[in-house]
Every structure is written in structure tokens, then in C-alpha cells.
N, C-alpha and C positions, 0 to 999 in steps of 0.2 A: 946817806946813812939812814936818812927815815923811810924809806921805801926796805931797805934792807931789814930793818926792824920792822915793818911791818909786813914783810913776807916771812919771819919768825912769827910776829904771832898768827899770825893767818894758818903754818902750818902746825903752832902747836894748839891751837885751837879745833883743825880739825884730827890731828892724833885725839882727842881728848873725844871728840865727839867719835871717833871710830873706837875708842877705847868702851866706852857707855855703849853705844853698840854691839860691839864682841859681848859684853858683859849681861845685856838684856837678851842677847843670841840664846847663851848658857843658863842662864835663869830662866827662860823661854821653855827650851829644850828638857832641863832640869824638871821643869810642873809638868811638863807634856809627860816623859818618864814617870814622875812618882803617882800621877793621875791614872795613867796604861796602866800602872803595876799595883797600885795599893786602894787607888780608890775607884776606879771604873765599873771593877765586876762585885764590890757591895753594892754599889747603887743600882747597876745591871745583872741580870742575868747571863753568865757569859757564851757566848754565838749560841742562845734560845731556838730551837727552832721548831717548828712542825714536822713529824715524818706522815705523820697520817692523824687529822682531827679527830680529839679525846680518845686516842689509842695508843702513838706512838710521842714522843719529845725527844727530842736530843740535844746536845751541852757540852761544855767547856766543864774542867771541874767547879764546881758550885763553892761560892765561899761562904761559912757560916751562915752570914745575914741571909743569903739568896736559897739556902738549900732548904732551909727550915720555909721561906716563904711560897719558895715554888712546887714543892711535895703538896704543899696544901692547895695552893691555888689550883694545882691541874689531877687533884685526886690521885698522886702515882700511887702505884699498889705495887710497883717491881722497878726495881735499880739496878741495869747493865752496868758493869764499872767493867771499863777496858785496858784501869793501870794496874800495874803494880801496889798490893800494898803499901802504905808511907804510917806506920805507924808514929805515933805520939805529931802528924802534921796537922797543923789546926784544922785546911780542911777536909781533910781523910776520916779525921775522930767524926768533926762535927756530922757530916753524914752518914757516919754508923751509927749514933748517936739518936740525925732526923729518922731513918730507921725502925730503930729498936723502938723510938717513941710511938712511934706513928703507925706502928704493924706492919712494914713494909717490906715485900722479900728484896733482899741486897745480894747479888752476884755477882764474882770478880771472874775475869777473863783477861788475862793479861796478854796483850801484845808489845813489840816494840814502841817506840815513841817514833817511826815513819812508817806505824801502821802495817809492816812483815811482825812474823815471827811462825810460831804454831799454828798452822793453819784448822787443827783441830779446835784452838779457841776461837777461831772464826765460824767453824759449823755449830760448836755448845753457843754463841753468844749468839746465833739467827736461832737456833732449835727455842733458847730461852725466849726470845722474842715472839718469836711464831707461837709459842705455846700459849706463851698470856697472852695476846690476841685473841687468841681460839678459846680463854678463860674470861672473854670481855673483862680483860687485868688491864692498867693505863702502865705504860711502860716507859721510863726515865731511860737512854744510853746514853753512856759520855765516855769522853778520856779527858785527858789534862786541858789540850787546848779547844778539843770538837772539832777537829779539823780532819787528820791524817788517821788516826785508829775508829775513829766513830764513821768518819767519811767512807771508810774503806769496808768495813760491814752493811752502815745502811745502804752502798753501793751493790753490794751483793746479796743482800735480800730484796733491794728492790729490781734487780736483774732476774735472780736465780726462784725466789718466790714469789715476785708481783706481777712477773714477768714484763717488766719494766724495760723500756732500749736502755741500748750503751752508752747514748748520746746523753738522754734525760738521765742517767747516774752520775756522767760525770757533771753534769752543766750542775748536778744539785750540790756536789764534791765541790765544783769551784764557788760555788755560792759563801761556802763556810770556809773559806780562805785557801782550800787547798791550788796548789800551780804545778805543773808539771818539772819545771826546772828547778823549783827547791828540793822535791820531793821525787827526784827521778827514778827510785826503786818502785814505790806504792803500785801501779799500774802494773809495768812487767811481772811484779808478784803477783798478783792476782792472775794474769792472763796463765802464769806457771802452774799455777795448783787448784783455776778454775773446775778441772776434771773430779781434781780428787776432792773439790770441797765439794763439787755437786754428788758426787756417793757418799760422802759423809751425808748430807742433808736426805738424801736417797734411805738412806741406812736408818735417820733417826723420824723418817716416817715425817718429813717436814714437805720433802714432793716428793711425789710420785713416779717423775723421770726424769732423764736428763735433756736436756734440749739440743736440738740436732739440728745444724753444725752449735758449738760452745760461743758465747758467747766472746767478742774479742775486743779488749779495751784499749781503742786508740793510744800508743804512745807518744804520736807528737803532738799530740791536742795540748 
């Protein structure tokens, strides 16, 4: 009998200890969550990056605290936005807002959120870019995460205007989180309408020709 009760508590002992377990699993997992979503990108800049030293930046959308501190710190004078309006969204106001304060020109350009859509706001949002450049203007682009719509322009301005390889767009692409197998459209699209964004850019006096053969973006990378 006492071995029998002591293999009762041995096993309710360790349920108890796997139970405390599970439970610091979920609490665990629970901070890891509300830290990604609610506090990460006030205290950080979200996927901050270089496209080109005090000329170009690129970003995630900026939350309040971050937008008002990094307009200032990298002198933007011009703000790619490559979402969709979100009116009354905290951080959608607060950047029209950093802005309007701070004399900054703001342009929206919207594409989808895996970075297809209009490919004409792909050639307005390198034209916009190419031009402050050429205005020695500092230039903020972002979408929501900085991944898949930001990825997918500064990939073709650095292709189509820096004349940048295929390889160094995407290696910069996978940098800021993008992967091929989440995002299995982004690529193909680009490879589809490489032609006709480079005559847009042709057209809006951004270059001067097309490049011969078109550039072609690996899709099994």
C-alpha cells in the first residue's frame, strides 16, 4: 500500500509540476505577444533601415512615439506611404500630424499588403523618390510592416534606377523579412510588369532607357 501511495503522489506531484509549466509556457508566450504588438516598435523604430546614407530611410509604419522622433533625427523632408489611408488610426493621424508639423511633404501610394497591385503606383512612388534625391530632399518610404510593399519598390529602384543586380535587391528584400514562400506573388509580379514599369519610369524622365535584356527576378530564391 505505501509504495502504491507513493506512486500517487510522485504522479500528482509531477501533473502539478507540468501543470506550472503549461501555465509559464502561456504567460511566456502571452509577454513575448503583447511585447511584438504593443511595445516593441515605441521603443524601436520598426525594420529602420538605410536605402542610401542621409538620402533615403525605409520602415515599418512608425508608431506615434517613433515617427515624431525619427522625422527629426534623420531630417526627412518627404514621406513615401505605400498604404492605404486608415483614418482616425493612431498611427496614420499621428504621421500626418508629424507632417504637417514639421513641413514635410507626405504622399500616399497605395498598393496591396503583398506588395502587387497598380503598378502605376509603383512607377509615382520611385518617380517621387528619384525626384527628392535629385532635390537633395531626405526621403522616409514605408508600408505597414517594411517588408513586402516597401521591399518591392526599393527593389526596383534599386534595379531599374541604381542599376543595382537582381541578386543585391533581393538579398536587401530578404533582409527586412521578406521569404519567397510566404509571399509567393511579390516576385512573379514584378518579373510581369517589369516592361511596363520601366516605360512608366521612361515616360516620367526617371531613366533614360530600358535595359537590354529586362531585368529577371529569381523565383525560387
Amino acid at each position: 500500500m505505501k509504495m502504491f501511495a507513493s506512486t500517487n503522489r510522485t504522479s500528482s506531484l509531477w501533473r502539478k509540476i507540468a501543470i506550472r509549466f503549461g501555465f509559464a509556457i502561456v504567460f511566456l508566450g502571452g509577454g513575448i505577444y503583447v511585447f511584438d504588438e504593443y511595445v516593441k516598435w515605441n521603443l524601436f523604430p520598426k525594420r529602420w533601415g538605410v536605402v542610401e546614407e542621409a538620402a533615403i530611410f525605409r520602415s515599418g509604419q512608425l508608431s506615434p512615439t517613433q515617427i515624431q522622433r525619427q522625422v527629426q533625427k534623420h531630417d526627412i523632408d518627404v514621406i513615401v506611404s505605400l498604404m492605404s489611408p486608415l483614418p482616425g488610426n493612431p498611427a496614420y493621424e499621428a504621421e500626418k500630424n508629424a507632417a504637417e508639423e514639421h513641413g514635410i511633404e507626405r504622399h500616399e501610394y497605395p498598393l496591396l499588403g503583398n506588395g502587387t497591385g497598380d503598378i502605376k503606383q509603383y512607377a509615382a512612388a520611385i518617380a517621387k523618390i528619384h525626384e527628392s534625391v535629385q532635390a537633395d530632399k531626405i526621403v522616409l518610404v514605408h508600408c505597414a510592416a517594411g517588408t513586402q510593399r516597401t521591399g518591392g519598390v526599393v527593389a526596383s529602384y534599386r534595379i531599374l534606377v541604381q542599376g543595382k543586380s537582381v541578386d543585391q535587391a533581393v538579398q536587401e528584400m530578404k533582409q527586412y523579412g521578406f521569404r519567397q514562400k510566404k509571399n509567393p506573388d511579390l516576385l512573379p509580379y514584378m518579373n510581369e510588369h517589369m516592361s511596363e514599369l520601366t516605360a512608366l519610369l521612361i515616360e516620367r524622365h526617371v531613366i533614360d532607357y530600358s535595359p537590354n535584356p529586362l531585368p529577371v527576378l529569381d523565383v525560387e530564391l
